[in-house]
C-alpha positions as CSV (number, residue, x, y, z in Angstrom):
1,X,-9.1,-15.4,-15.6
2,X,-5.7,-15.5,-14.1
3,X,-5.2,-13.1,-10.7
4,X,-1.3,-11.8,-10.0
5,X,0.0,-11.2,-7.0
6,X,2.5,-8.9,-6.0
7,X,4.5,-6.6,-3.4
8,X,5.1,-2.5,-4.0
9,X,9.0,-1.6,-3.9
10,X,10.1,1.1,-1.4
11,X,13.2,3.4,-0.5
12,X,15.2,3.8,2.5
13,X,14.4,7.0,4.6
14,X,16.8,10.0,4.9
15,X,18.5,8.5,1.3
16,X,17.5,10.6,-1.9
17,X,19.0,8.7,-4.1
18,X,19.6,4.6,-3.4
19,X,23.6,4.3,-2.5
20,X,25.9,2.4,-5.2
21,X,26.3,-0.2,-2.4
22,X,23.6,0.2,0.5
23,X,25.0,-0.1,3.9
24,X,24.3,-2.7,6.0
25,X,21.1,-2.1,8.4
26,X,21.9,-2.1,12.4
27,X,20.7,-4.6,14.3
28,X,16.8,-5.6,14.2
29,X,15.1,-5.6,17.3
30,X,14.0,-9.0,18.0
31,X,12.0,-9.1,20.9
32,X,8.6,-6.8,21.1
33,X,9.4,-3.2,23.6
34,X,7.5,-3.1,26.6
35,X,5.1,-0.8,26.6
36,X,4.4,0.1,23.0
37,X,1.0,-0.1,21.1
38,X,-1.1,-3.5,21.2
39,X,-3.5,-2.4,18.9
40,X,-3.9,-4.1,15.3
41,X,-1.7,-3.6,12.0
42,X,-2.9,-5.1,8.8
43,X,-0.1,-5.1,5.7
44,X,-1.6,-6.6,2.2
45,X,1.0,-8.5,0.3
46,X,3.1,-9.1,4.0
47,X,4.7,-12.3,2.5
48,X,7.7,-10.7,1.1
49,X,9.8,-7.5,-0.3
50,X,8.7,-4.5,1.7
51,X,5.4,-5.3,2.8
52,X,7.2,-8.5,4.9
53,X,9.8,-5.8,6.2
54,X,7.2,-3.3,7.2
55,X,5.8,-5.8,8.9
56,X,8.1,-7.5,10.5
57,X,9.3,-4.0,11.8
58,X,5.7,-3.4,13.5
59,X,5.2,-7.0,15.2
60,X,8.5,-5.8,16.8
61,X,6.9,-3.3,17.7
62,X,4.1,-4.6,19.5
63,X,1.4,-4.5,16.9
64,X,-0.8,-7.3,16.6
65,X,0.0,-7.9,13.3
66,X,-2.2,-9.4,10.4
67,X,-0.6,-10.5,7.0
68,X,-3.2,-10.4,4.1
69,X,-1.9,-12.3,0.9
70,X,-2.6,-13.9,-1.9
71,X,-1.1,-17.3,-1.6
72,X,-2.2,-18.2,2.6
73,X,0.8,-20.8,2.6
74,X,3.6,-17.8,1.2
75,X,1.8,-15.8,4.2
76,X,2.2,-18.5,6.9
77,X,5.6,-19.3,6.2
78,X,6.2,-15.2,6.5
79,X,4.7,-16.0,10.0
80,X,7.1,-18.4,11.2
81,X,10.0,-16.0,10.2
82,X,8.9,-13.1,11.9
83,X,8.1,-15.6,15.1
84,X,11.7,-16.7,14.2
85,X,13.3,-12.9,14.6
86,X,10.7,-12.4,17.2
87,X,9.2,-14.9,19.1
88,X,7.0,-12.9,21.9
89,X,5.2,-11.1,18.4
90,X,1.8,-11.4,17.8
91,X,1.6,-12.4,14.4
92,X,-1.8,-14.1,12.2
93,X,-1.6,-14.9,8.5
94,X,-4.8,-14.8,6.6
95,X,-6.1,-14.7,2.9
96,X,-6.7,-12.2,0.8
97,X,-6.5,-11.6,-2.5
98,X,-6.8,-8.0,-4.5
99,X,-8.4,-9.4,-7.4
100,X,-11.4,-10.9,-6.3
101,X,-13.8,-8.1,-4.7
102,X,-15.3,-11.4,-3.2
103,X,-12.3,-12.3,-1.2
104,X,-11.8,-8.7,-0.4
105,X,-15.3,-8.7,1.1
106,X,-14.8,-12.1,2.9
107,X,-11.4,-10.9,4.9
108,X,-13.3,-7.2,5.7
109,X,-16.2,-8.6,7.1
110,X,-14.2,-11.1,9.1
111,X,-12.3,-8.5,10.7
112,X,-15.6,-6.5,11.6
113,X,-16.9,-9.6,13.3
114,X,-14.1,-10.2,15.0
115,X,-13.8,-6.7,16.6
116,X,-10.7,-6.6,17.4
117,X,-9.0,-2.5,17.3
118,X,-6.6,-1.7,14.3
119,X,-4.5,1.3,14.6
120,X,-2.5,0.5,11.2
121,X,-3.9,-0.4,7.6
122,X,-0.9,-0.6,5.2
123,X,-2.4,-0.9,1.9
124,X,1.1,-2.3,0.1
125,X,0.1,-5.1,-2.3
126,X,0.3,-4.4,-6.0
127,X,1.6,-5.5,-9.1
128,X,3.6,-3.3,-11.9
129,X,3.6,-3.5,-15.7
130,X,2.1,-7.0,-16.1
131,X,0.5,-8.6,-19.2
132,X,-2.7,-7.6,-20.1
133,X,-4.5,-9.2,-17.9
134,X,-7.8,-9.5,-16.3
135,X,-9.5,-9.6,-12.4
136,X,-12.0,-12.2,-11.1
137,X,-14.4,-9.4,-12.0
138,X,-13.5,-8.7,-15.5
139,X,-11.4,-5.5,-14.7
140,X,-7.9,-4.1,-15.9
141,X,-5.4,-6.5,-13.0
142,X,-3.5,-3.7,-12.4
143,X,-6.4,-1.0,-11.6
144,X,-8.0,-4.0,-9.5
145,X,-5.1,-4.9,-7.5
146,X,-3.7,-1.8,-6.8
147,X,-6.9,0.7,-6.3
148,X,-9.9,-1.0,-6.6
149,X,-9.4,-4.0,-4.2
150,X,-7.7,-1.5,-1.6
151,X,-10.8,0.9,-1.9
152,X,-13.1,-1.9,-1.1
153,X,-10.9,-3.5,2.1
154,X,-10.5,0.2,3.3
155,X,-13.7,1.5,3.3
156,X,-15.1,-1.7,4.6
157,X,-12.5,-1.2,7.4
158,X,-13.3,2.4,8.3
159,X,-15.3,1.6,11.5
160,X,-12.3,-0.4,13.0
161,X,-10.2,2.5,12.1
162,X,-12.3,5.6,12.7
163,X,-12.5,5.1,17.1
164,X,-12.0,8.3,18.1
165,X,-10.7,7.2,21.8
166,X,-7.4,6.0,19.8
167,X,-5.4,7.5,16.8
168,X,-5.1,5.2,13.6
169,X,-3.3,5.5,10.4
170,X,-3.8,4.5,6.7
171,X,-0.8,4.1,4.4
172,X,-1.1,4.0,0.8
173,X,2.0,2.9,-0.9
174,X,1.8,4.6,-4.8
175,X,4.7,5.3,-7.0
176,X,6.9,8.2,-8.9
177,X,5.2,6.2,-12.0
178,X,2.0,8.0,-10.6
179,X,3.6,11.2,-12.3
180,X,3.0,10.0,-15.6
181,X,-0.5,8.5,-15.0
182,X,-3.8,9.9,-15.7
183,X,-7.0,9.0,-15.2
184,X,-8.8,7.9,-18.3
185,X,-12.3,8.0,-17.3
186,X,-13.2,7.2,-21.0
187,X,-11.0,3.9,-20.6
188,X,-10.5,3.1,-17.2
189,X,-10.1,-0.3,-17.6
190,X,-7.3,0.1,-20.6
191,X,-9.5,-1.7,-23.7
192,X,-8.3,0.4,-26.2
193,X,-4.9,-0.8,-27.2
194,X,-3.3,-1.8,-23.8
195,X,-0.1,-0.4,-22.6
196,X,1.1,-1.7,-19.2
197,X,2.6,0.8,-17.7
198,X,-0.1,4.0,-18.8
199,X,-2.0,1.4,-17.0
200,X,0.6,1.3,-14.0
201,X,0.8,4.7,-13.9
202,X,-3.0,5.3,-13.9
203,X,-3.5,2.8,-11.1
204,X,-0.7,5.1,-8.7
205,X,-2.1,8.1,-9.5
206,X,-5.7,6.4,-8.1
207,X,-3.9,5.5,-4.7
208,X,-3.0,9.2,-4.1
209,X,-5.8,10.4,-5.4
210,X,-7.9,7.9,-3.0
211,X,-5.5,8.8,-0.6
212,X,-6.7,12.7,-0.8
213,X,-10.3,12.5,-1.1
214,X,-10.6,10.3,1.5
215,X,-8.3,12.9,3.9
216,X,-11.4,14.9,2.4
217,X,-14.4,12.7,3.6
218,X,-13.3,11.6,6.8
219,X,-15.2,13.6,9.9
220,X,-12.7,15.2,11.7
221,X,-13.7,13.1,14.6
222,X,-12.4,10.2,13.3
223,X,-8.7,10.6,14.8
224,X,-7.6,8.9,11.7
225,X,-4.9,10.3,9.4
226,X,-4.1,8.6,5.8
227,X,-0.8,9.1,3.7
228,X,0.5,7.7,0.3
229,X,4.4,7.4,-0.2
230,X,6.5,6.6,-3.3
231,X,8.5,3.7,-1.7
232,X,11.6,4.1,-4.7
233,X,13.5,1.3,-6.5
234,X,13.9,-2.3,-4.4
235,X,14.9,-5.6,-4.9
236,X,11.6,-7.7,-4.7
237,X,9.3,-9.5,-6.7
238,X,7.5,-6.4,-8.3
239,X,9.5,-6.2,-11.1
240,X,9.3,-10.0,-12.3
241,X,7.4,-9.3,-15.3
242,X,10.4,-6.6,-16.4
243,X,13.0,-8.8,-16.8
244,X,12.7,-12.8,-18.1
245,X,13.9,-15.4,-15.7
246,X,16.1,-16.0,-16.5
247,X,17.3,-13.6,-18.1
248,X,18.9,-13.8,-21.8
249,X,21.9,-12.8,-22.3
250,X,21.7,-9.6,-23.7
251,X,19.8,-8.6,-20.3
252,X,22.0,-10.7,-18.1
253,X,24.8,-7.1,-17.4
254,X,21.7,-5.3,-17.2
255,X,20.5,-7.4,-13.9
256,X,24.2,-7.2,-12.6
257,X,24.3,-3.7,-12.8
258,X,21.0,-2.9,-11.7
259,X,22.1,-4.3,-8.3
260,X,24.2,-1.8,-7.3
261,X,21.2,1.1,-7.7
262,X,18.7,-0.8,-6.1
263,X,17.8,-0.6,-2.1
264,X,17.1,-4.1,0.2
265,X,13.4,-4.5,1.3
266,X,14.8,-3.4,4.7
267,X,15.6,-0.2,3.6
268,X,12.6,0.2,1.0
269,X,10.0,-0.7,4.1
270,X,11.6,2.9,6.1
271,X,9.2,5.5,4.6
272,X,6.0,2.8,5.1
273,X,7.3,1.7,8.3
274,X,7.7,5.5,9.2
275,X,4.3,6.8,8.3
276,X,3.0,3.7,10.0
277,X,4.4,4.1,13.2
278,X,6.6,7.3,13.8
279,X,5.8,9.8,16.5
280,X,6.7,12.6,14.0
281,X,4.2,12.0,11.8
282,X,1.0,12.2,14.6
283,X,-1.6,13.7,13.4
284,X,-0.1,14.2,9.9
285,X,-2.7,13.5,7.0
286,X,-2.8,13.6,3.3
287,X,0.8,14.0,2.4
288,X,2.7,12.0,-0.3
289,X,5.8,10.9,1.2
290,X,9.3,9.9,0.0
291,X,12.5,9.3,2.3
292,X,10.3,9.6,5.3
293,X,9.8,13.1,3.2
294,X,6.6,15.3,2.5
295,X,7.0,15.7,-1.1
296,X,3.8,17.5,-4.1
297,X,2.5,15.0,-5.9
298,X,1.9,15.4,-9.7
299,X,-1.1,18.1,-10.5
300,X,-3.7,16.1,-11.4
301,X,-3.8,14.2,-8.0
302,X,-4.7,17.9,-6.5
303,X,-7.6,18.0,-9.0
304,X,-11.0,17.7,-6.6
305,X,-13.0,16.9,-9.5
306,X,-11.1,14.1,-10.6
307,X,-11.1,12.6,-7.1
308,X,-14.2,13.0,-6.5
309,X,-15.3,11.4,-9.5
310,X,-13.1,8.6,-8.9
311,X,-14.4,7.8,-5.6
312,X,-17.8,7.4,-7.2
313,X,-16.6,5.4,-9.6
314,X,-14.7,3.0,-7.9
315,X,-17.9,3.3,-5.2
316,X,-19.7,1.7,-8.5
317,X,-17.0,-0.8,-9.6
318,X,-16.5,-2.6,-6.0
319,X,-19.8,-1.7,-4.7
320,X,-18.5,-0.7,-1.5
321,X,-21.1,0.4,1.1
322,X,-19.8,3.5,2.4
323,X,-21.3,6.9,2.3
324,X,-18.9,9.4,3.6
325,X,-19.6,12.8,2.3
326,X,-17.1,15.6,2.0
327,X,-16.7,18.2,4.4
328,X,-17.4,21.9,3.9
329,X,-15.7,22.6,0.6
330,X,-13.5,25.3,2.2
331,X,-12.0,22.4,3.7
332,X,-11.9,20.1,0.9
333,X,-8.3,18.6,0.2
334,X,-6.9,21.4,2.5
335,X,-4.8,19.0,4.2
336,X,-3.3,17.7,0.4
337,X,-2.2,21.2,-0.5
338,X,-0.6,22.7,2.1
């Protein structure tokens, strides 16, 4: 069984459509602000695109900041560059990858044991449109990677994110391609005639629909507010099952052009980097962001029953331990409507 990695794309903030040329970004701040938050961030898939940018930006920032990725050797050297841009940052590199519930498991409970306060989970890893393809468990790679494995790490990671003495924050990076998904409960693991990006879609519609029902489980004690975004169109390695490399010749004007319509990982990371960290957003839960922008999702995310149903199954599939019930159905997904 073969396991991909990947990093989710993202779009600059305050831009509704990418630029034909993006402008350079200011100056990064390389050295960590006095004063700002100490607590934990983790980012999956931190080695590169927008999950490295996001978290460079919040080791800057004074997080303590964990990168969770597949390959442990892309994730160290990701490290030493963000010790590189900001040497007083504190900065780990661990394993972890989306397609094994095992490993999934193994990086959780290691953080449990550890103790140590997050503020931040970034769920940003994911893969788009890949061959049909299987996890270490035997599912559909791109339901695995993208929901599935992020179900399981989140909702083993709720009681270092649910202290009530300190705010935290859970960002889910989807997808516009989560507008043409639906959930095929009948199919859910894509058997019947494969089609990579039904599947793609599917899998983003399940991050904002996760995204929502858990908005709808957590006790309102739990100081903890949770947001998907649609990060847009970026230059990373998400789409390197789209175009061959290299690319024939037929596809070679294609790749030239395409460069002028897509946004650098800098400016892709600014809504993730935004919910993650931004003042503005306090307090602000089940949204589905673009441009640093509260935007409706498509209409079957809204759908209660088809969130709910989805928790249980993916409850089933990753046999995660974790037995929030929803609140009072008056204020069931609430927060995801208005």
């Amino acid at each position: 069984m073969q396991a991909v990695k990947g990093s989710v794309a993202a779009c600059s903030c305050h831009l509704r459509r990418p630029a034909f040329k993006s402008k350079p970004a200011g100056r990064r701040q390389t050295t960590v602000r006095a004063g700002e938050k100490s607590e934990g961030a983790l980012i999956t898939g931190a080695n590169t695109g927008i999950g490295y940018e996001t978290a460079l930006a919040l080791a800057c920032k004074g997080y303590a900041t964990v990168l969770a990725c597949r390959d442990l050797e892309k994730a160290r050297a990701a490290r030493e560059r963000i010790k590189a841009q900001c040497p007083d940052a504190k900065v780990e590199a661990v394993q972890l990858d989306l397609a094994s519930l095992e490993s999934v498991r193994l990086l959780a409970n290691k953080c449990l044991q550890g103790g140590r306060p997050l503020s931040v989970l970034v769920n940003n890893a994911g893969i788009m449109a890949c061959p049909e393809l299987k996890s270490q468990d035997g599912y559909e790679l791109q339901l695995a990677v993208n929901h599935l494995g992020h179900f399981l790490l989140t909702t083993m990671l709720l009681p270092l994110l649910t202290d009530a003495s300190r705010p935290a924050r859970i960002v889910n990076v989807s997808s516009s391609a989560h507008q043409f998904g639906t959930i095929q409960f009948d199919d859910l693991q894509s058997r019947r005639g494969y089609q990579p990006w039904r599947a793609y879609g599917q899998s983003k519609l399940a991050n904002i629909l996760f995204t929502y029902e858990l908005a709808r489980r957590l006790p309102r004690s739990a100081n903890l507010t949770v947001n998907a975004l649609h990060p847009g169109v970026v230059r990373t390695e998400l789409s390197r099952f789209l175009i061959a490399d290299p690319a024939p010749l037929w596809q070679r004007p294609l790749v030239q052009l395409s460069q002028f319509f897509l946004k650098t990982p800098e400016q892709g990371a600014a809504t993730s980097i935004h919910l993650a960290s931004s003042p503005d957003v306090e307090g602000i839960t089940s949204k589905y962001w673009s441009d640093c922008r509260p935007l409706r999702s498509n209409r079957e995310s809204y759908d209660a029953g088809v969130a709910a149903r989805l928790w249980q199954v993916s409850h089933e599939l990753t046999g995660a331990d974790c037995d929030l019930a929803r609140r009072e159905p008056a204020a069931a997904g609430q927060e995801a409507q208005a």
